[in-house]
N, C-alpha and C positions, 0 to 999 in steps of 0.2 A: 788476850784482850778482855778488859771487863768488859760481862757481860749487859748491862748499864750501856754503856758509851757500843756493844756492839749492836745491841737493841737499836740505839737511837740510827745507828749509821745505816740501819736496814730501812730505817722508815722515817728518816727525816725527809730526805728529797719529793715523797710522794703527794702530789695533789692533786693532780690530777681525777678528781670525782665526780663526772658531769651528772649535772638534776635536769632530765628531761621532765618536762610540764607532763607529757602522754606520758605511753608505755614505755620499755627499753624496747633499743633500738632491734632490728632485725638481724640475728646473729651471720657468724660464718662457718660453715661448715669443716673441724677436723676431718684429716683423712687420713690421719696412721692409726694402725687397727688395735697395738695395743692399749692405744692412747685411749678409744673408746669416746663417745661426745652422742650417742644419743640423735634426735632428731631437736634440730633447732629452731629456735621458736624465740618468744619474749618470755624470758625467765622469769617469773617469781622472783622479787628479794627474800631468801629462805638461806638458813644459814644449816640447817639440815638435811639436805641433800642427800640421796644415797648412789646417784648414783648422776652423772657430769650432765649436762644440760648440753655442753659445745665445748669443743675444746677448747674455745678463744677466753673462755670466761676464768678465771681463777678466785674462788673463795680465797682468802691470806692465813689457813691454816690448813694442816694436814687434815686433808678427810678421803673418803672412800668418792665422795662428792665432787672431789675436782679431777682432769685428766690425769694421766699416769705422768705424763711427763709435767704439768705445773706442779706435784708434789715433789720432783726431785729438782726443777730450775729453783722452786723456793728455799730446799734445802741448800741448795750450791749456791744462792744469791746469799746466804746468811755466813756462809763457811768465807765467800770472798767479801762481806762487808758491801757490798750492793743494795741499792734500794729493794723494798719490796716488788717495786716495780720492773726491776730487772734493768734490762739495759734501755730501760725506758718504756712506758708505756705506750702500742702507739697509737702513735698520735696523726698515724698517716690519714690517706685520702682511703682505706681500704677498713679503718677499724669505725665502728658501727659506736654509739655515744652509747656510753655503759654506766650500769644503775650502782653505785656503792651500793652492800663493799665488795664490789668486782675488781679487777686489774683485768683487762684485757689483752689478749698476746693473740695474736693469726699465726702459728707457728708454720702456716707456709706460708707468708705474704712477709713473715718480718725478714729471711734471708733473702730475698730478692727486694726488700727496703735497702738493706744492707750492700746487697751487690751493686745496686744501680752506684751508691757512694762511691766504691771503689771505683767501680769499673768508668766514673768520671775522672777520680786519681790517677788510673791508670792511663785513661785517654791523654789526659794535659801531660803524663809523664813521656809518653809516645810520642807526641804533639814535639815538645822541647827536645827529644832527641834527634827526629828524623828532621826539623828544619836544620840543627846544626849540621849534621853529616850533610847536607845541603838538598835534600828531597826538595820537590817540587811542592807546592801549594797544592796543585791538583790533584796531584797522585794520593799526598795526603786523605786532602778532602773524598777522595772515591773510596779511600780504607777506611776511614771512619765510617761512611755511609752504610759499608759493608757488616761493619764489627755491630754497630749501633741496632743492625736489625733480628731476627728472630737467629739466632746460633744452636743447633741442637748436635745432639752428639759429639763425635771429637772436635769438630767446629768449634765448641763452645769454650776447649780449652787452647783455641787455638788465634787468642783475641790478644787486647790488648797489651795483658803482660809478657803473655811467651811474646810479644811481637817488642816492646821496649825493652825485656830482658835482653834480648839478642841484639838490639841495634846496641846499649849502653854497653854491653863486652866489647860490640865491632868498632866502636867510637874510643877504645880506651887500649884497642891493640897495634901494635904496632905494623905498619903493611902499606904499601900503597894506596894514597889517594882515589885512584880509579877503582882498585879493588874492594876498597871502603864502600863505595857511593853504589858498585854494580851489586856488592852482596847484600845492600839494604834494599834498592830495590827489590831483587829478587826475594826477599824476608815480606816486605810490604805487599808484594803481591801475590803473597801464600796467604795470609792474614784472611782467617774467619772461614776459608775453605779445609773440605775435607771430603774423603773418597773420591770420586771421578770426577769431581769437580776441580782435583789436583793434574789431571791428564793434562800432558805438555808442559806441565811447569817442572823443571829440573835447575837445578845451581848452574852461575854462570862460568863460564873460562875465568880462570883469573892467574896471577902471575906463580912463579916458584915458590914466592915469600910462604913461611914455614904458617904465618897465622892465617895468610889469606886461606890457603889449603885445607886449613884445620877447619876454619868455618864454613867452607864450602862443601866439606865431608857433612860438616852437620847437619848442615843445612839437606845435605841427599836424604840421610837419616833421619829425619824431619820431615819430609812430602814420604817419604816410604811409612813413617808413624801416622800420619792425615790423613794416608790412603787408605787405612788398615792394612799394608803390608807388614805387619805388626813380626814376623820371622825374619822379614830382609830389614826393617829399621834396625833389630835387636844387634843381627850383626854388623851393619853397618857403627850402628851407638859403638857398638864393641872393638871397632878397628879404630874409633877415634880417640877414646880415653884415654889414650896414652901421649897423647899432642903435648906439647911447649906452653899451646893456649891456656890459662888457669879457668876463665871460667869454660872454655868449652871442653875441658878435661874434666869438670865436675858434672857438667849439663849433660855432658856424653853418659856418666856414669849413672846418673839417675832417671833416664832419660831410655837405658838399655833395659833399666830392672820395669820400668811403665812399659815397654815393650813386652817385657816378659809378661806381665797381669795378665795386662790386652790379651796376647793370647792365648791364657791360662783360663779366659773367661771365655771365649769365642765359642767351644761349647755347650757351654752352657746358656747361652743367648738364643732362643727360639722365637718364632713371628710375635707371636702375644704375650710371652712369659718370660723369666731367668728362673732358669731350676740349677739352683747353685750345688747341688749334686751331682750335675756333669761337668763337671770344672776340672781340670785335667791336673789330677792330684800332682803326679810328675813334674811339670810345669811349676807351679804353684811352691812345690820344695826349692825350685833354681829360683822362681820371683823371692820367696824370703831369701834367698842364700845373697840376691844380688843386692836385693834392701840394705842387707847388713853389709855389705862391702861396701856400700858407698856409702853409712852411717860412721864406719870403719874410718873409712877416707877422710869423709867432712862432716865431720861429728856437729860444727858446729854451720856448717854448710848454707846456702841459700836456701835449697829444698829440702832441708832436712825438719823442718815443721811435718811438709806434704809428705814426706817418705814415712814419719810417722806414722801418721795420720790413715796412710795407704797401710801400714801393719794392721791395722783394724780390720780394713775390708780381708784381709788376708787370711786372718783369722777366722772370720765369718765363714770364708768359703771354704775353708779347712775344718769347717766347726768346732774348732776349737777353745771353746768356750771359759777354760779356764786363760788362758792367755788372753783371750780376747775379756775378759773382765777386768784383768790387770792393768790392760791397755787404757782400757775407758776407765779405770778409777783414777790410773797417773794424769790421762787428757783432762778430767773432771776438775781434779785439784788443779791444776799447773792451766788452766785456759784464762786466755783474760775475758773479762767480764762481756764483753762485747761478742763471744763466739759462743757465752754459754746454750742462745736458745737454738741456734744450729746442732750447738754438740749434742745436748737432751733428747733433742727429737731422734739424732741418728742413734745414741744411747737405745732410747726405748723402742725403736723399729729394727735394729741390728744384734742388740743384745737381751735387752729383758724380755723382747717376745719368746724368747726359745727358753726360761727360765722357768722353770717349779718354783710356787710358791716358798716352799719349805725348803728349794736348796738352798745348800750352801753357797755364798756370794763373799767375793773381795771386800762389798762393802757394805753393812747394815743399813744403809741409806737404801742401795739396790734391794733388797729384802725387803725393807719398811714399801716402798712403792709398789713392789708383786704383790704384799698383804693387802696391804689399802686395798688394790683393783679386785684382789679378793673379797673384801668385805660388802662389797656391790650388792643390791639388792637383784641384779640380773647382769650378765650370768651367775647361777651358783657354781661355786668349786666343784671339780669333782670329788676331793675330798675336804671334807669339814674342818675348819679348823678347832684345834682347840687352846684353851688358854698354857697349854703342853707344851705342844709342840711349834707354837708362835714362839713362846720363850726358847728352846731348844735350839730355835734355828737362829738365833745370836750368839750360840756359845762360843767362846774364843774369843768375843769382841768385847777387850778392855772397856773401851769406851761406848758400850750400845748399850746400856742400861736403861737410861732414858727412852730411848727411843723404842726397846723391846717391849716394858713397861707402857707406851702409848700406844702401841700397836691392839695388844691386850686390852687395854681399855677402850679404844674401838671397836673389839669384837665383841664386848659383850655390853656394848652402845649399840652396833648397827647389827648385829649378826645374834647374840641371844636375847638383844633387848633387854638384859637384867639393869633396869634403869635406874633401881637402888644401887646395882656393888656400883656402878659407875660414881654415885652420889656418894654414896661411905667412901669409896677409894680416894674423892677427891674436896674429900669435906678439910682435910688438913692443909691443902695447898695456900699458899701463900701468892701474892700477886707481886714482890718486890722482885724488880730485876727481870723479869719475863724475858726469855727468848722463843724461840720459834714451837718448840716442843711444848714449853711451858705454858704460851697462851694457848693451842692446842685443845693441851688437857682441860682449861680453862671454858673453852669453849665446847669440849664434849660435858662437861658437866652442867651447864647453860642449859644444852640439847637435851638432857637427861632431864633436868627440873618442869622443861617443856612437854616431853613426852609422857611425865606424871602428871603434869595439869598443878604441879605445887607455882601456883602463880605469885604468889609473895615470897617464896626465895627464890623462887627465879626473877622477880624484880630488886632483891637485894642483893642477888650477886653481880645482875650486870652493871647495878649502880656502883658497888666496889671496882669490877672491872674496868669499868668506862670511866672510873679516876684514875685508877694504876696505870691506864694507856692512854692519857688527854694527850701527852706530848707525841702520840705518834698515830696520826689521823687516818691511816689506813684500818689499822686496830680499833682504834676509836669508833669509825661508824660501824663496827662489827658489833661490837657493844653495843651501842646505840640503837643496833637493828633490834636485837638480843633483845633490850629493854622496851622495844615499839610492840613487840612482838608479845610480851608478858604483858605490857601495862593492856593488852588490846584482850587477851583469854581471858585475863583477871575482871575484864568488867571497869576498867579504871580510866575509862578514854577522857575523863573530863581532867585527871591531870595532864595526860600527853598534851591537851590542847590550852591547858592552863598557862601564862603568862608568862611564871618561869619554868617553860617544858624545860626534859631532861632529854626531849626527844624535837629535835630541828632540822632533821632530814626533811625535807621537802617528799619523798620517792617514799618515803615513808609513811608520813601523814596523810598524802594524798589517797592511795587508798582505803583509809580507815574514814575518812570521809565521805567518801563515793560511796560506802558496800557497807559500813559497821555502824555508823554513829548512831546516837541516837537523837531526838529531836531537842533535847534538853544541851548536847553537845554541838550541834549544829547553829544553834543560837548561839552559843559560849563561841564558838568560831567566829560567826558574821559579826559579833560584838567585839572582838579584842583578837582577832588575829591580825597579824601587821603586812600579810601577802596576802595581794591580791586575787590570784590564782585561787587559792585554799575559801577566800573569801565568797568567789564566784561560783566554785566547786558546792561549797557550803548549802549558800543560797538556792542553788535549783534543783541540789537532792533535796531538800526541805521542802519546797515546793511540789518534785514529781512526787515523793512520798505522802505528802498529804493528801493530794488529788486520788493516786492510787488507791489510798485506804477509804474512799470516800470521806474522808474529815475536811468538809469544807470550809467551815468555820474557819479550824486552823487554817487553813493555806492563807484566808482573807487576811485575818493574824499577822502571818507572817510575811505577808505581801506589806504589811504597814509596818515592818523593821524598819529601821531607818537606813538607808543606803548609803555606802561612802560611794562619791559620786567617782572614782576609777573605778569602779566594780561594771559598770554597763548593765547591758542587757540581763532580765531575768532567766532566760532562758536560751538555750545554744542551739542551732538545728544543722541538721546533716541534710535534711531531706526535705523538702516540702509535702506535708500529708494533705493540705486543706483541697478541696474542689469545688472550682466557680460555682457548678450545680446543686451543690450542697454546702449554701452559705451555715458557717458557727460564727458564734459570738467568741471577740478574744478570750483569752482565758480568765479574765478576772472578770470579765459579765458573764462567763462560764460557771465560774465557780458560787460565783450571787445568786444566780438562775437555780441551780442545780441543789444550791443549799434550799432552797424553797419548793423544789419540786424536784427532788433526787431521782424519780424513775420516768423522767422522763421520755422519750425513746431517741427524741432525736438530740438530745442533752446526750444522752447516753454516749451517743452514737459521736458526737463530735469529742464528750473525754476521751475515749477511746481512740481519737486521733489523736491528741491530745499526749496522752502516756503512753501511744507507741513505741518502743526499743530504736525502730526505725528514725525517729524524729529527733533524737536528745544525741549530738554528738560527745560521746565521750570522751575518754582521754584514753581507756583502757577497752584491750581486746577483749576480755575474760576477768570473771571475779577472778582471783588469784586462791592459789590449791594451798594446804597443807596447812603447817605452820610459818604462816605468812603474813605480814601486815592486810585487812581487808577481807580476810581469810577467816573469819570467825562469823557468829552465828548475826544478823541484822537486830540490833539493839532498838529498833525504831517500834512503837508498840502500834498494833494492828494489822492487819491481815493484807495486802496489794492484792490488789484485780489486774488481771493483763488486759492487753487492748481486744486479745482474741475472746477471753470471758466474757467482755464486756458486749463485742458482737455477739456472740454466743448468746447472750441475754437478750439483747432483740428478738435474734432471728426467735425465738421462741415465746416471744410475748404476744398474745390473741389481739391484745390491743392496737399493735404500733402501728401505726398509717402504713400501707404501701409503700410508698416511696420509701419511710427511713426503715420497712425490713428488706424491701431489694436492697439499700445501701448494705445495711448490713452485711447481707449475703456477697454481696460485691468484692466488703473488703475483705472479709473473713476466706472467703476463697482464695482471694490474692496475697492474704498472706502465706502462701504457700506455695509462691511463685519461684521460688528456687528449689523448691524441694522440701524443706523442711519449715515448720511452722516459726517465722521470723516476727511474730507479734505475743511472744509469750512460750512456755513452758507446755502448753497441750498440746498431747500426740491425737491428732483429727483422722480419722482414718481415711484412707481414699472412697471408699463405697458413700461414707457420711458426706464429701465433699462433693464425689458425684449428684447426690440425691442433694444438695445446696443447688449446685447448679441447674439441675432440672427445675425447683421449684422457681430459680432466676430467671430461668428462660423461657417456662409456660405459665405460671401464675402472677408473675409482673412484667411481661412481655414489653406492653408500655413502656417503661420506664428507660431510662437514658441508661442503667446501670446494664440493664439489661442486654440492653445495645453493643455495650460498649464489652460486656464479657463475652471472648471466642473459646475459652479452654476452661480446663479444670486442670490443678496438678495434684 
């Protein structure tokens, strides 16, 4: 396939890029171990990553940054021509609104998205069988009732397909009427039970006819399988296989060899654990011998997906690790696109956990994913990589050039940090035709420009990148971050926010407004940005920051902008700080007052409510870390006072009336009502806040504030 038209096919479908106004949303927690996900939280947009935030998130290039398993569903979604997004992004009730350029996946919430689908297909196929054979309504509706609720264990495969597979054979065999209708019932009322919950149900009498017998055998062989009599089903399976019936002569044969598993696994199943160590080797050689006899049989068979499927676990439990690679590389290619994020997760928790980085692997994709989780910034390897023995461990593979090649320039991107060779290595690349590897590399060079602080070719490559990939909007807002991210270290925020920005992420902008701009930018915003959001963001950083720095003037200033009248309120509050007893002037006779008598005490004393943390709801939990939009040094010129300095400043002035240094003392101690100093950045020690409150409680006794304080924290 060109690679052009395979490009686009990867990344045409995708749009899904929600712009939450706050932070992102609250992630979900992976929970397969090689997968690896960190503790979850509201991500950074950072495209430097070293090591996964949540499993659910996926950066749209290989890195050391995304889990173990989205760097090989990305690969396998490009090999089948699949969106970036896979088999969809979801979109369920369970996936949390995600900040480009993420793609989000629950890679345990989307198979159980997925089952519930089926397992509706499979209901209405139930549904349509068992009225024809003539079932009741009722009986129906109590099997449904039953299938529909919590299924664990053998239960769980004992739902609605084994229950439609079995009535669609008995509806299609030849036998008596009565014998029909007695052995669905008896099917219908096994349905969703299993172990002692199967006591007293057994197959009913039925006539001589050769099929009725055949299904009624199976059916024995069936509650012997549910009960875990997983030795007496096996023979049971085994006396029937040889029946006239066609499908219960297949069901019986594959149906003997799951018997066999069953009990190949039985000990190795202990109260809290499976230690697939005690798997009953023995056993385990007759469950493969019996796989392949009914693979033998019906090659092309009903369950011969599932018998596959089941060589996997087989392998696992035999540890036989090179078969079991083989296995997963043929499922890998040969899956349709809809089972990839099932098969990936069992890939990476059944096979690449027990994998050396450096071995040898079927397929350099399984390789490239070991390296990557190796390039993490925790854990380190136990052995080091080098740019050697990375290359080494693709030898044999015709076609791993590329990808051997990227792995390499990852390790001496994330792991020697040599952020030149990465630069010279890929100063030659070329942007025409990009595939998955290629924007990659693209993108470690990006990261490489950024970790030298070279801010002008790092704003010149991502403006070359983010043309090469305008047509393919996943890619694009990666760029895009890329470029938010350089114009914001370079000092350049007055073009992001200029007219024709190169940069329109909203998730982007937003915080270089909130935490970076500066006052000259903040203007350029409230004048000629055409959202409101950004508009109103603008406006009351402009405001806190004047107030904070003491620059009254300005604030009066910039109170006299002109307001576009969707913009509202100047200001946003979370909390109510004012107190009846302690009447302030609003903030703009606040700032008029204050401008002509700055040290005043009780002026003091109301800014400081005023510029609380407490008081201004934001939009974001945390300035944002690293190289990140917002993440850079505060461009606004002069010094901020917190609301605690500013008490602070009272409490210590000889002057201030009673009243406003009790106030003082009031709020200053109460800002440390949780524990930690929540009106600013000063660590207050406990002894200092004690000795606040003693002078609150015997030298302004009087006072209402007084009154009103019972603790210290």
């Amino acid at each position: 396939m060109n690679s052009k038209v395979h490009k686009n096919r990867i990344m045409r479908q995708v749009r899904r890029l929600a712009v939450a106004v706050g932070v992102p949303g609250i992630l979900l927690m992976s929970n397969v171990a090689l997968a690896g996900g960190g503790d979850c939280g509201s991500p950074d947009p950072v495209i430097d990553r070293q090591d996964p935030f949540c499993g659910g998130y996926i950066l749209p290039f290989l890195s050391p940054g995304n889990d173990s398993r989205s760097n090989l569903l990305m690969m396998m979604w490009a090999h089948h021509g699949v969106p970036a997004s896979g088999a969809g992004t979801d979109d369920s009730e369970y996936a949390p609104s995600s900040e480009p350029p993420y793609v989000y996946h629950d890679f345990r919430m989307h198979p159980y998205a997925r089952w519930r689908e089926v397992q509706q297909q499979e209901s209405d196929r139930l549904s349509a069988v068992a009225a024809s054979i003539g079932v009741a309504p009722q009986q129906l509706a109590a099997v449904r009732e039953r299938l529909d609720g919590y299924l664990w264990g053998l239960c769980a495969s004992n739902g609605y397909r084994a229950s439609a597979d079995y009535l669609e054979a008995l509806q299609a065999a030849d036998m008596p009427e009565e014998d029909r209708t007695a052995l669905a019932h008896a099917r219908l009322n096994m349905a969703g039970l299993c172990t002692n919950r199967l006591d007293g149900i057994s197959p009913p009498d039925v006539s001589e006819n050769a099929n009725a017998m055949a299904f009624s055998k199976y059916l024995r062989g069936a509650v012997y399988f549910y009960r875990e009599q997983h030795a007496d089903a096996a023979d049971t399976f085994a006396g029937v296989k040889e029946v006239s019936a066609p499908w219960v002569a297949e069901a019986a044969t594959y149906m003997q060899a799951r018997a066999s598993l069953n009990l190949a696994q039985q000990s190795a199943m202990e109260q809290w654990y499976f230690q697939r160590e005690n798997a009953d080797r023995e056993e385990l050689d007759r469950t493969r011998a019996l796989f392949d006899a009914y693979l033998a049989a019906f090659p092309d068979g009903q369950y011969a997906a599932s018998a596959n499927g089941l060589f996997r676990r087989i392998y696992w439990l035999q540890d036989d690790q090179v078969a079991a690679g083989e296995a997963y590389a043929e499922a890998l290619f040969s899956a349709a696109p809809e089972d990839l994020l099932e098969l990936v997760s069992e890939v990476d928790l059944r096979y690449l956990t027990d994998q050396d980085a450096l071995a040898p692997m079927p397929l350099p994709v399984f390789m490239m994913v070991r390296q990557m989780q190796g390039l993490r910034s925790w854990p380190t390897p136990e052995e080091p990589f080098s740019a050697e023995n990375l290359q080494a461990s693709y030898a044999g593979f015709s076609d791993a050039q590329a990808l051997s090649d990227l792995v390499v320039l990852a390790w001496h991107l994330f792991s020697e940090e040599a952020y030149d060779t990465v630069i010279a290595q890929t100063d030659d690349d070329d942007f025409e035709a990009l595939d998955l590897v290629g924007f990659s590399r693209a993108m470690y060079r990006g990261i490489a420009l950024h970790r030298e602080s070279r801010w002008a070719q790092a704003e010149q490559h991502w403006r070359a990148l983010a043309q090469a990939v305008r047509e393919e909007p996943l890619w694009a807002t990666t760029a895009e971050l890329g470029l938010a991210i350089a114009l914001e270290g370079g000092g350049r925020l007055n073009v992001m926010f200029a007219p024709d920005s190169p940069v329109q992420e909203l998730s982007y902008r937003l915080p270089a407004i909130y935490f970076t701009a500066s006052a000259e930018v903040l203007e350029q915003v409230i004048a000629h940005s055409d959202n409101v959001v950004e508009r109103r963001v603008a406006r009351a950083r402009l405001l806190r920051e004047h107030l904070s720095r003491g620059q009254y003037q300005a604030y009066l200033a910039a109170r006299a902008i002109p307001e576009n009248p969707e913009d509202g309120a100047h200001w946003r509050y979370s909390r109510e700080m004012t107190d009846d007893d302690y009447p302030c002037p609003d903030t703009l006779a606040l700032a008029e007052q204050l401008s002509a008598t700055p040290q005043a005490p009780r002026l003091l004393n109301c800014l400081a409510n005023v510029i609380d943390p407490r008081r201004v709801d934001s939009p974001f939990t945390h300035r944002p870390r690293g190289h990140s939009p917002g993440a850079f040094p505060n461009q606004f010129e002069g010094s901020p006072r917190s609301a605690m300095s500013v008490y602070m400043a009272v409490i210590e002035r000889e002057d201030a009336a009673p009243d406003d240094k009790a106030y003082a003392l009031y709020r200053a101690i109460n800002c440390y009502l949780r524990g930690s100093n929540r009106c600013g950045s000063e660590q207050v020690e406990q002894a200092t806040r004690a000795r606040w409150f003693s002078r609150l409680k015997n030298r302004h006794a009087d006072t209402v504030w007084a009154e009103r304080q019972k603790y210290y924290w």
